[in-house]
Each structure stands twice: as C-alpha cells, then as structure tokens.
N, CA, C and O atoms as CSV, one atom per row, in Angstrom:
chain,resi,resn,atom,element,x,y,z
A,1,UNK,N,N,97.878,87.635,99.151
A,1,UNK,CA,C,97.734,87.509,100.580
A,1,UNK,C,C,96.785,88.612,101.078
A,1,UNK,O,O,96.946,89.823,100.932
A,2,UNK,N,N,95.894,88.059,101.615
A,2,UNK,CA,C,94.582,89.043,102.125
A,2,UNK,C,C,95.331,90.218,103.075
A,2,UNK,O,O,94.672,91.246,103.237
A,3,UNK,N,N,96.721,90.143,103.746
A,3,UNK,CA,C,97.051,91.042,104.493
A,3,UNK,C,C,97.979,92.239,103.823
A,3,UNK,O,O,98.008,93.420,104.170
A,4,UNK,N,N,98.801,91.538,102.660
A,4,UNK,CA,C,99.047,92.687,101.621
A,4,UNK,C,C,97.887,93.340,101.239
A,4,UNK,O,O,97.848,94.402,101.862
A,5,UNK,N,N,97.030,93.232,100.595
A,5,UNK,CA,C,95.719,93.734,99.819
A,5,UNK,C,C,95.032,94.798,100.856
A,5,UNK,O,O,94.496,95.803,100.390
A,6,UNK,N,N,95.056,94.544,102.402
A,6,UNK,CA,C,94.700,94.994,103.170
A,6,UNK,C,C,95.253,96.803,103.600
A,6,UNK,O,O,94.861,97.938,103.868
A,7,UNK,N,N,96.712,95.720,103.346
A,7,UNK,CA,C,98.178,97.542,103.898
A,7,UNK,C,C,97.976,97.973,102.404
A,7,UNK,O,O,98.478,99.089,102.279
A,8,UNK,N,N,97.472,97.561,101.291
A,8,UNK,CA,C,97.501,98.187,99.953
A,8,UNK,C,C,96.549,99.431,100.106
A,8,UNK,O,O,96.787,100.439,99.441
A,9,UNK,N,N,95.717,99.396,100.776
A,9,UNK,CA,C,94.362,100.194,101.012
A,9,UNK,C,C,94.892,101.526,101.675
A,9,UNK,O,O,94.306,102.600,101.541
A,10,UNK,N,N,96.128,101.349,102.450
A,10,UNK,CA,C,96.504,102.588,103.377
A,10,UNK,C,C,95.028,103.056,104.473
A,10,UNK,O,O,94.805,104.195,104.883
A,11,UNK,N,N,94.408,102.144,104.679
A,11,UNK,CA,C,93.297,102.949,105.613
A,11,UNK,C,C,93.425,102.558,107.068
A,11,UNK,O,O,92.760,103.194,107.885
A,12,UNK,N,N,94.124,101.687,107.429
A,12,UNK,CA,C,94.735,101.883,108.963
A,12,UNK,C,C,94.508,102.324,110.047
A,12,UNK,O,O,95.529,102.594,110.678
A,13,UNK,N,N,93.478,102.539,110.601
A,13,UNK,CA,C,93.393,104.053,112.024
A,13,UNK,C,C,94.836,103.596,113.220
A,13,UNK,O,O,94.824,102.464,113.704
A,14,UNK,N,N,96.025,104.612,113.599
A,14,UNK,CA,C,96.212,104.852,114.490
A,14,UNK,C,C,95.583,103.868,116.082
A,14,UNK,O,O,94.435,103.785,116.519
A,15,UNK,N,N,96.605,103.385,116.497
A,15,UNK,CA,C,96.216,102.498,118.101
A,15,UNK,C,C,96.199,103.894,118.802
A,15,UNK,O,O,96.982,104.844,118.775
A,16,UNK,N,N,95.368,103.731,119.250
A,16,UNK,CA,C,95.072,105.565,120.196
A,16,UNK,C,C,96.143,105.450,121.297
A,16,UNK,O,O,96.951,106.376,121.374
A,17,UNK,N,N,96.228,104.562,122.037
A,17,UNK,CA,C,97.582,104.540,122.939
A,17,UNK,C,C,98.778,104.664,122.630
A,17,UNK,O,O,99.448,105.377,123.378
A,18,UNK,N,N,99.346,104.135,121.641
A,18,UNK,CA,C,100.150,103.877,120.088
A,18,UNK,C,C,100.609,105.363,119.927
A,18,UNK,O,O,101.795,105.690,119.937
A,19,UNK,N,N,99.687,106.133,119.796
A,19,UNK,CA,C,99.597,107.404,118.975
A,19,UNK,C,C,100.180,108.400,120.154
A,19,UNK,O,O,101.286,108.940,120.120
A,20,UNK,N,N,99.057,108.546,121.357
A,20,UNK,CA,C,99.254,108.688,122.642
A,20,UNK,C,C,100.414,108.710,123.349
A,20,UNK,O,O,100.781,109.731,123.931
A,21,UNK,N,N,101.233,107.361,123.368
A,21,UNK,CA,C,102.513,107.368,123.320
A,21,UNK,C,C,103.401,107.924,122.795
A,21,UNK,O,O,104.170,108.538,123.534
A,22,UNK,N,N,103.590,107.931,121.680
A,22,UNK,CA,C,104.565,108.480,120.644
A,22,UNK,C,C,104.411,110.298,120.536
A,22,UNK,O,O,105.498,110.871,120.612
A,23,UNK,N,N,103.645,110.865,120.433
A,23,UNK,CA,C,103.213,112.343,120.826
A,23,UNK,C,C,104.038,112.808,122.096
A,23,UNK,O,O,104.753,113.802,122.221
A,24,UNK,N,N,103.657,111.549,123.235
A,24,UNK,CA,C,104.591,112.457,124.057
A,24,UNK,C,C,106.309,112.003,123.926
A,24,UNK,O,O,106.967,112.542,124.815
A,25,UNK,N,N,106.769,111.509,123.401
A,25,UNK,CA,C,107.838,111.025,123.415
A,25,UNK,C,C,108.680,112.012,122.528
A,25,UNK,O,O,109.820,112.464,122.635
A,26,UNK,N,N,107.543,112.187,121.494
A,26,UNK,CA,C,107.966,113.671,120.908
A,26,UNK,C,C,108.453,115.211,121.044
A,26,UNK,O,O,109.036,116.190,120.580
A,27,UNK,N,N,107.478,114.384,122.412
A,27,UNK,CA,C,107.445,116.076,122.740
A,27,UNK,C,C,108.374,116.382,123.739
A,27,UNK,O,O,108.852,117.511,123.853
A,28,UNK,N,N,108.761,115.098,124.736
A,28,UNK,CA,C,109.999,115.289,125.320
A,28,UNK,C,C,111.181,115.393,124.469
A,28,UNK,O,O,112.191,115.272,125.163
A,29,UNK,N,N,111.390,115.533,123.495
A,29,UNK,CA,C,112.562,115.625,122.713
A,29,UNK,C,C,113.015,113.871,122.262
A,29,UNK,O,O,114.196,113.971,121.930
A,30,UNK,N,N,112.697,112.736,122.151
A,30,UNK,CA,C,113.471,111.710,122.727
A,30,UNK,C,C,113.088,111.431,120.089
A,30,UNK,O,O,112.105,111.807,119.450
A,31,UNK,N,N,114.216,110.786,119.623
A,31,UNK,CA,C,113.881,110.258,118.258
A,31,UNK,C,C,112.886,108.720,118.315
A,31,UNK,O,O,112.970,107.844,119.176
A,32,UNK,N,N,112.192,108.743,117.412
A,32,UNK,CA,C,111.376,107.468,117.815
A,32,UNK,C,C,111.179,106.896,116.241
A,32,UNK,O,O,110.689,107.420,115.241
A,33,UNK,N,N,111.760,105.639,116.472
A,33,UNK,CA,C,112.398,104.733,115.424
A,33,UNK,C,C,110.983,103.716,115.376
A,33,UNK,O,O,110.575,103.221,116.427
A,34,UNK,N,N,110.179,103.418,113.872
A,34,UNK,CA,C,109.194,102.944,113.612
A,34,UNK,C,C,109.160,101.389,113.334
A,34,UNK,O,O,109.459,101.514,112.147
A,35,UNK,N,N,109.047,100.180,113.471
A,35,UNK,CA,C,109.411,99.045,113.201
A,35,UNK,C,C,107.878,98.740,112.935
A,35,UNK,O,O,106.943,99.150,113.623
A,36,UNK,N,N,107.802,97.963,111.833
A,36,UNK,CA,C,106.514,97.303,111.562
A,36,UNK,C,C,107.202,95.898,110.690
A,36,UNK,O,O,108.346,95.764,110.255
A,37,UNK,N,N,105.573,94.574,110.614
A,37,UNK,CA,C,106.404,93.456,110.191
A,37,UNK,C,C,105.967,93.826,108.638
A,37,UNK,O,O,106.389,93.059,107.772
A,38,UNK,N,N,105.012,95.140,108.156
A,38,UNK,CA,C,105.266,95.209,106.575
A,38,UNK,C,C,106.361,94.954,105.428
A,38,UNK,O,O,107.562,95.066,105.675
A,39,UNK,N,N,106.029,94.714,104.561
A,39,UNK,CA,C,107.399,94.891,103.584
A,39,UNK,C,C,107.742,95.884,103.106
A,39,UNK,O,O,106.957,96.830,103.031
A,40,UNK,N,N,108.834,95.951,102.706
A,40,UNK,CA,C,109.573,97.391,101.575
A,40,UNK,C,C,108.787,97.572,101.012
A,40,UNK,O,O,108.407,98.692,100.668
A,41,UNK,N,N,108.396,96.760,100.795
A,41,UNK,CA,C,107.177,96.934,99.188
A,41,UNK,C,C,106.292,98.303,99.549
A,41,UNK,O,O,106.020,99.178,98.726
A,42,UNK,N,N,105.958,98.303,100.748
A,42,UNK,CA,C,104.921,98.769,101.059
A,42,UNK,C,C,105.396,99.994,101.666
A,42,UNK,O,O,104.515,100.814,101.926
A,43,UNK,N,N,106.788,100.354,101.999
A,43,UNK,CA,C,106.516,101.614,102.521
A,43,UNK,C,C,106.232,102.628,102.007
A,43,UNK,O,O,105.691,103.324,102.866
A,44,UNK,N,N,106.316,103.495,100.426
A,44,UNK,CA,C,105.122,104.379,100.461
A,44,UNK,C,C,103.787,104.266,101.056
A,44,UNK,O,O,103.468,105.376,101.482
A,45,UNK,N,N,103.117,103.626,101.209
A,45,UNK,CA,C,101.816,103.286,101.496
A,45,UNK,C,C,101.815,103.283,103.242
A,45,UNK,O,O,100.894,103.684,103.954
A,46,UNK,N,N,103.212,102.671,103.717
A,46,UNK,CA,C,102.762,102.867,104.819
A,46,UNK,C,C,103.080,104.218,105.644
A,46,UNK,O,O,102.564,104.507,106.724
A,47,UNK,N,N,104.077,105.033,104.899
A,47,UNK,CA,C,104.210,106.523,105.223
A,47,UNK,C,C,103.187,107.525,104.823
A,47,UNK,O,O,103.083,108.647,105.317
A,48,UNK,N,N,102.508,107.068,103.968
A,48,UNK,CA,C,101.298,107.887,103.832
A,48,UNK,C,C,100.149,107.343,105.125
A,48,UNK,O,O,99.284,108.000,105.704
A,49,UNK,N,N,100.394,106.442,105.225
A,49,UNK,CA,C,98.995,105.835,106.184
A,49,UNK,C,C,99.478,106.115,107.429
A,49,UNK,O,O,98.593,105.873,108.249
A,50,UNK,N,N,100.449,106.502,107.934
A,50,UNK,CA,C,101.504,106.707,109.291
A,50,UNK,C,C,100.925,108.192,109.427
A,50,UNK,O,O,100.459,108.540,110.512
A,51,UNK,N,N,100.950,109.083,108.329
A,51,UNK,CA,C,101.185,110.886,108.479
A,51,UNK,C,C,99.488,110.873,108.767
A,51,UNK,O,O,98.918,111.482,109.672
A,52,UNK,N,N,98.839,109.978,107.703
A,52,UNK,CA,C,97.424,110.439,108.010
A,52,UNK,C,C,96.629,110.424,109.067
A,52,UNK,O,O,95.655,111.143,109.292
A,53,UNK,N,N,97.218,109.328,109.892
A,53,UNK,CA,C,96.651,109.059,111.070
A,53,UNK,C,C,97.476,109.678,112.273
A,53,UNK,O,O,96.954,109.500,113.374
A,54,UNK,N,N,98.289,110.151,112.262
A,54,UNK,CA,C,98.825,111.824,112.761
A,54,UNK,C,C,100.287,111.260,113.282
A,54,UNK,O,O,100.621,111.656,114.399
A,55,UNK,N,N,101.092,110.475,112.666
A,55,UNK,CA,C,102.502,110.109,112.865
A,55,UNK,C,C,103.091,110.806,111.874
A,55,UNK,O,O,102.948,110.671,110.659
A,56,UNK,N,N,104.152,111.995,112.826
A,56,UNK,CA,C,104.796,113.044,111.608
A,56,UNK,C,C,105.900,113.098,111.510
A,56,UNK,O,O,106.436,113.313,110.423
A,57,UNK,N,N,106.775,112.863,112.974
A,57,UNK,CA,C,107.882,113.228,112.497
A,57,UNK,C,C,109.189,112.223,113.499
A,57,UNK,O,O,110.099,112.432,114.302
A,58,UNK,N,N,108.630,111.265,112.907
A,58,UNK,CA,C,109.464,110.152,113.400
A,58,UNK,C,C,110.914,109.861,112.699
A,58,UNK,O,O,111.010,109.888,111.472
A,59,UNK,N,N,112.106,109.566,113.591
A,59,UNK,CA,C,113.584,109.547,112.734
A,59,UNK,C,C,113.782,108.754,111.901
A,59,UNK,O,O,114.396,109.207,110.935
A,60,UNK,N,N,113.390,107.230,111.831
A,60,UNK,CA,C,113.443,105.951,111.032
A,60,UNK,C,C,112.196,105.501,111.313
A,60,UNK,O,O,111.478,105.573,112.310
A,61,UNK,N,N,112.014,104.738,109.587
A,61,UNK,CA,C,110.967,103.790,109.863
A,61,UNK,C,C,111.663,102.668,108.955
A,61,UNK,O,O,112.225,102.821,107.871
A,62,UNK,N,N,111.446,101.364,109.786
A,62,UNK,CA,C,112.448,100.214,109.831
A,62,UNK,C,C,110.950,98.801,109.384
A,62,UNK,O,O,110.118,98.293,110.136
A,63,UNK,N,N,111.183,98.605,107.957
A,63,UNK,CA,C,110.168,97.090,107.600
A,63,UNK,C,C,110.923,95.872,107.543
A,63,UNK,O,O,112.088,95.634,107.861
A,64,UNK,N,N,110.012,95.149,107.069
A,64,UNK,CA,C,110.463,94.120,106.897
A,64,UNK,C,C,111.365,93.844,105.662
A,64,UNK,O,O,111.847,92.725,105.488
C-alpha cells in the first residue's frame, strides 16, 4: 500500500498549526493524547517522525 511505504520513510513535516497547537497546550500544563489512523506496525517510525518534527512530550500515543 503506497501509504504504508510512505509512513515507512518517517519524513512527515509537522501541520504548523498542528504543532502550534499542541506547544501551547503544553505549555499550559494540560496531557495531550496522540491519535493517528497509522498502524502498530508503525509506531516506532511514527515516534521517531513525531520527536523530529518537534512533538516531545506527549502522554499517549493511540494507532490504529
């Protein structure tokens, strides 16, 4: 599936609003729980591609 092969790559950029958002949500103190429609399969790949694009310290991240 061209969209696995795709999240295989980990190169992803960050939704700047996305990012924007979540920074301050951080910063008010509030936990911010990650939902994507990826698979298990994939979450190494997608926690590396999350930190790189500057998502650090989120409480859960919840796949498919």
């Amino acid at each position: 599936m061209a969209f696995d092969k795709w999240v295989d790559k980990g190169t992803a950029e960050a939704i700047e609003s996305s990012l924007k958002l979540y920074d301050e949500l951080v910063k008010l103190g509030f936990k911010v729980f990650l939902l994507t429609g990826r698979s298990e399969r994939h979450r190494n790949v997608t926690v590396e591609n999350l930190t790189k694009s500057g998502f650090h310290d989120w409480e859960k991240l919840i796949l498919r």
